[in-house]
Phi, psi and omega in degrees: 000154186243162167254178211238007182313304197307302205270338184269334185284310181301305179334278196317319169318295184304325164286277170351301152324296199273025122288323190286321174293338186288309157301339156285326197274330160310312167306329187285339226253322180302302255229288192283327178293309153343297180266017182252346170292317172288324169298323072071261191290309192306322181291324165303313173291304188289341166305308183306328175308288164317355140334257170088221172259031170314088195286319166321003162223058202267336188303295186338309184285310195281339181285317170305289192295053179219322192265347171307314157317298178320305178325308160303303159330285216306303171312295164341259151023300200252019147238001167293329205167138199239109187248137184251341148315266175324314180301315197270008169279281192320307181282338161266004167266335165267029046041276209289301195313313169312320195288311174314312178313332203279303167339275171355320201268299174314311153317309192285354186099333205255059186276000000 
């Protein structure tokens, strides 16, 4: 009978790359979701800037500090853990908020 010590070392080596790199490759993957989620927020902020104290577009300002928030939740969320299930929930509900922003603005006139 052979043994089989020579094939369970390799195995285990071979797993082991392919944790490490998979955690690398998350982080890396984490990092850039990250920062495009911040840029993201920085765009959503200067829409509130551009604002400004306009009261005819007070709905508006409040729907853009509405996806900021989100945005912030989100960022939190994905750096605690990168769930790519949660992650594609989280970006088409801020999806759906942009579009209601967008809607909004475009009813009210104020495109």
């Amino acid at each position: 009978m052979k043994k089989l010590g020579g094939y369970q070392s390799s195995l285990l080596r071979k797993t082991r790359r392919v944790k490490q790199q998979l955690q690398k490759d998350t982080q890396q993957l984490r990092q850039k979701i990250l920062a495009d989620l911040e840029r993201m927020f920085d765009i959503a902020k200067q829409a509130v800037e551009a604002a400004g104290h306009d009261k005819k577009m007070a709905k508006q300002v409040q729907h853009w500090i509405r996806i900021m928030a989100y945005l912030g939740q989100v960022m939190d969320n994905l750096a605690e853990s990168l769930d790519e299930a949660k992650a594609l929930q989280y970006l088409e509900r801020l999806e759906r908020m942009v579009r209601e922003a967008e809607r909004n603005q475009t009813e009210s006139g104020t495109a």
